[in-house]
N, C-alpha and C positions, 0 to 999 in steps of 0.2 A: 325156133323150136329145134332141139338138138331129136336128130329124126335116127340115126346109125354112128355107133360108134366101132373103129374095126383095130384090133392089137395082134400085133405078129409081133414074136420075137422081144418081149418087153417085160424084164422083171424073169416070173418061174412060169408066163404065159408063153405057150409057143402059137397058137390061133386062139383070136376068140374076138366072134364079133355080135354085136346088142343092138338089137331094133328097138327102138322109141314111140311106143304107138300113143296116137292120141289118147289123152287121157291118164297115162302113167303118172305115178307121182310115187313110188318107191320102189329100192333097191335091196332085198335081205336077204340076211345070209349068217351063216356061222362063221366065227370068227376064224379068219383065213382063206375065207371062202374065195375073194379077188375083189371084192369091194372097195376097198381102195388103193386098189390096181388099176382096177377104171377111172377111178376119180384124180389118179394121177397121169394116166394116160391121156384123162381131157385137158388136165392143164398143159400138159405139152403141146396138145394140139393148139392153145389157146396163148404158148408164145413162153410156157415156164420155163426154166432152166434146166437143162440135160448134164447129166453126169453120166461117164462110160458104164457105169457098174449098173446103169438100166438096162442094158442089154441082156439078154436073155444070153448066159452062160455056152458057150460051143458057135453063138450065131454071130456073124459079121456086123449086123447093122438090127436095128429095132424099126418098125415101119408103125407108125399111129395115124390114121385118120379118122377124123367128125363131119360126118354129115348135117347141113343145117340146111331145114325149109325155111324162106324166107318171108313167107305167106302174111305175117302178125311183127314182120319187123323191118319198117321203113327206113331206120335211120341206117340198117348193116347196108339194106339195099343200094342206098344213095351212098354211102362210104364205098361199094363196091364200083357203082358207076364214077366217082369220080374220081378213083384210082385205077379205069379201064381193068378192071378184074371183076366183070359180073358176067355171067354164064346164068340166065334165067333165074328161075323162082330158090335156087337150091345155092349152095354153097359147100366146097370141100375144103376141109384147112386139113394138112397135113405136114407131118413131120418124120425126117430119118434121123433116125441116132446111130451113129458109126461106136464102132465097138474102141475105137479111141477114143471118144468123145466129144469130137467134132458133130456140129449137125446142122440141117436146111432144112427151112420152112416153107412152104408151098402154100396157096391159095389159088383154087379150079387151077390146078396143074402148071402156076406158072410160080418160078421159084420166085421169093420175098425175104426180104429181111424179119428179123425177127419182133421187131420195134411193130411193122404193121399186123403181125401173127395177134398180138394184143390189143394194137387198137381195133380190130377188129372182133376180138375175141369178147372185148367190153360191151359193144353193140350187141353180143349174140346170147350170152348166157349170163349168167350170175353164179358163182358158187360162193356160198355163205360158210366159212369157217366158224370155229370155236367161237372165238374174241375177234375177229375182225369182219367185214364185211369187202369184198372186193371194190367195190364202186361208189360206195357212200363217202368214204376219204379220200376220193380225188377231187379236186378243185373242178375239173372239167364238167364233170359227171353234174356236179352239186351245181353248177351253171345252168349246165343241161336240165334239168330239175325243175330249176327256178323260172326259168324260161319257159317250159309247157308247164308248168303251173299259172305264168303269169297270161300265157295265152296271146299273145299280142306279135304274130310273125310280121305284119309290115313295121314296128316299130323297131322290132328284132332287127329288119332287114336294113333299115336307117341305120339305125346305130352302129350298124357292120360297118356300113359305107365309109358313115364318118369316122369310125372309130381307124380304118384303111387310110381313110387320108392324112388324120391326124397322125398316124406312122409315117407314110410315106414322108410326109413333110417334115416330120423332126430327121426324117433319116437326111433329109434335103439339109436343113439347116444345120445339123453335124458335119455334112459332107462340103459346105461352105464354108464354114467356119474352117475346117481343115485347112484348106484351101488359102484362107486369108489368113491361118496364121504361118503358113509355109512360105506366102510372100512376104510377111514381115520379116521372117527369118532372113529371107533373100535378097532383100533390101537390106536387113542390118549388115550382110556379108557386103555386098559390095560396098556400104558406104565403110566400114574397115578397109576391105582394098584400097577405095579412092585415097583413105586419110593417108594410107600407108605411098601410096604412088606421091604424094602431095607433100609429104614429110621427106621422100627420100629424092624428088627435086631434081629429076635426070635432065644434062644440058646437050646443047648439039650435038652429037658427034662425040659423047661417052662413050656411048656402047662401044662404039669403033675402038674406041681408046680401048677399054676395058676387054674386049676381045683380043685386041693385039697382047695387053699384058700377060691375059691368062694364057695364049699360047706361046708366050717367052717364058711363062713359070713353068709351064706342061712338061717343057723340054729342057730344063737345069736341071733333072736326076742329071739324063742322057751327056748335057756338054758337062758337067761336075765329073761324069766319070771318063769320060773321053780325056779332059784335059790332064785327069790323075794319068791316066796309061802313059800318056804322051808324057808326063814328068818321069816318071820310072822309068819310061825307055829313054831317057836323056842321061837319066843319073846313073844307067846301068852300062853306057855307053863308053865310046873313047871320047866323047868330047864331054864328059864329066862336067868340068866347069862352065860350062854353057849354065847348066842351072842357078848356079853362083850368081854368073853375069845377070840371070834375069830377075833375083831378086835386090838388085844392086841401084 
C-alpha cells in the first residue's frame, strides 16, 4: 500500500508531500490542480524514465520519494529479502533528477539500478492507464497469475528445481560440445602440420646445410659490394691493367 508520497523540486512543484490513509481511493482536483504531477512523480519513483526538463526550473536536482507499507504484500517483501534490501514492514523507493538529466534510484537508502526500481515497483502498485494496463502484458506477471491461481507451491517448487537443472545441464552440454569441437579443430591443425612435415621430408643434417647457406646469402649484399669498391680502386689506380688481367 503506497502509504506517503513526498515531491521537491519537480515539474512547477517546489514541496509537496501526500499521506495515503487507509481507505483512500481518490485523487480530485481541477484541471492543473498537480494531479498528474503526482502520478508522474510515482512513476519515477517506480523506475520511469527521467528527462532534465522535470526539474523544477531555478533547482539543481528534483528529489521524489514513495513510501510503501508492506503489511498486504509478501511477494515486494520476499523480493526485498532476497536482494538484502528490507528494512522492516515499510519500504522507501526514491529517485534524484540532476538538472542535466542524469539520475539514481535508491531503495531504503541504498542506491540501485534502475532495472530493480521496477521490479520492485511491479510488486508494489498498479497504475492502470488509458489503453494499457501495467502488469497484465508481461509474460512474468501473467505466470505469476497463473501460478496463485493454480495454487499448487510444492509442485511450483519441483518444477523450479527441475526446470534449474534442465538449464544447468544444457549450459553443461553447450559447454562440452564447445570443447569437442575445439579439439577437432586441433587435431585437424596438427594433422595438416604432420602432412606438411611429411611432404617436406627433412634429411640428416639439412638444417646444418641449410643454415650455413642462408648465412652465405645473408652476406652477398655485403662481399657483392666489397668486391665492387675493390674493382674501382683497381681500375682508378696505377696498376690499371691488373683488372684486364683478372678478367682474362
Amino acid at each position: 500500500m503506497l502509504a506517503q508520497l513526498t515531491i521537491s523540486n519537480f515539474a512547477i512543484v517546489r514541496e509537496l508531500e501526500i499521506d495515503f490513509h487507509s481507505g483512500m481511493t481518490v485523487i480530485t482536483g481541477e484541471t492543473g490542480a498537480g494531479k498528474s504531477i503526482a502520478i508522474d512523480a510515482l512513476g519515477l519513483c517506480l523506475g520511469g524514465r527521467a528527462e532534465a526538463d522535470m526539474v523544477r526550473t531555478g533547482a539543481a536536482r528534483a528529489d521524489l520519494c514513495a513510501r510503501f507499507s508492506l503489511k498486504d504484500t509478501p511477494a515486494a517483501l520476499r523480493w526485498l529479502e532476497e536482494n538484502q534490501l528490507e528494512d522492516g514492514h515499510e519500504c522507501l523507493l526514491r529517485r534524484v533528477i540532476s538538472s542535466d538529466g542524469r539520475s539514481r534510484g535508491f531503495i531504503n537508502g541504498t542506491a540501485v539500478p534502475l532495472s530493480q526500481l521496477r521490479e520492485l515497483g511491479q510488486l508494489l502498485i498498479q497504475i492502470h492507464g488509458q489503453h494499457a494496463h501495467q502488469l497484465l502484458t508481461k509474460p512474468e506477471h501473467q505466470k505469476f497469475l497463473l501460478d496463485g491461481y493454480a495454487n499448487e507451491t510444492s509442485l511450483l517448487q519441483e518444477m523450479t528445481a527441475r526446470y534449474q537443472l534442465w538449464h544447468q545441464s544444457c549450459r553443461d552440454l553447450a559447454h562440452h560440445q564447445q570443447l569437442s569441437q575445439e579439439r577437432a579443430a586441433r587435431a585437424e591443425l596438427l594433422q595438416y602440420q604432420l602432412k606438411e612435415l611429411n611432404e617436406f621430408n627433412p634429411q640428416p643434417g639439412e638444417f646444418e646445410q641449410i643454415d650455413e647457406e642462408y648465412k652465405r646469402l645473408a652476406n652477398s649484399g655485403q662481399l657483392l659490394t666489397t668486391s665492387q669498391n675493390a674493382l674501382a680502386l683497381m681500375a682508378d689506380g696505377e696498376d690499371a691493367n691488373l683488372q684486364s688481367q683478372l678478367y682474362t
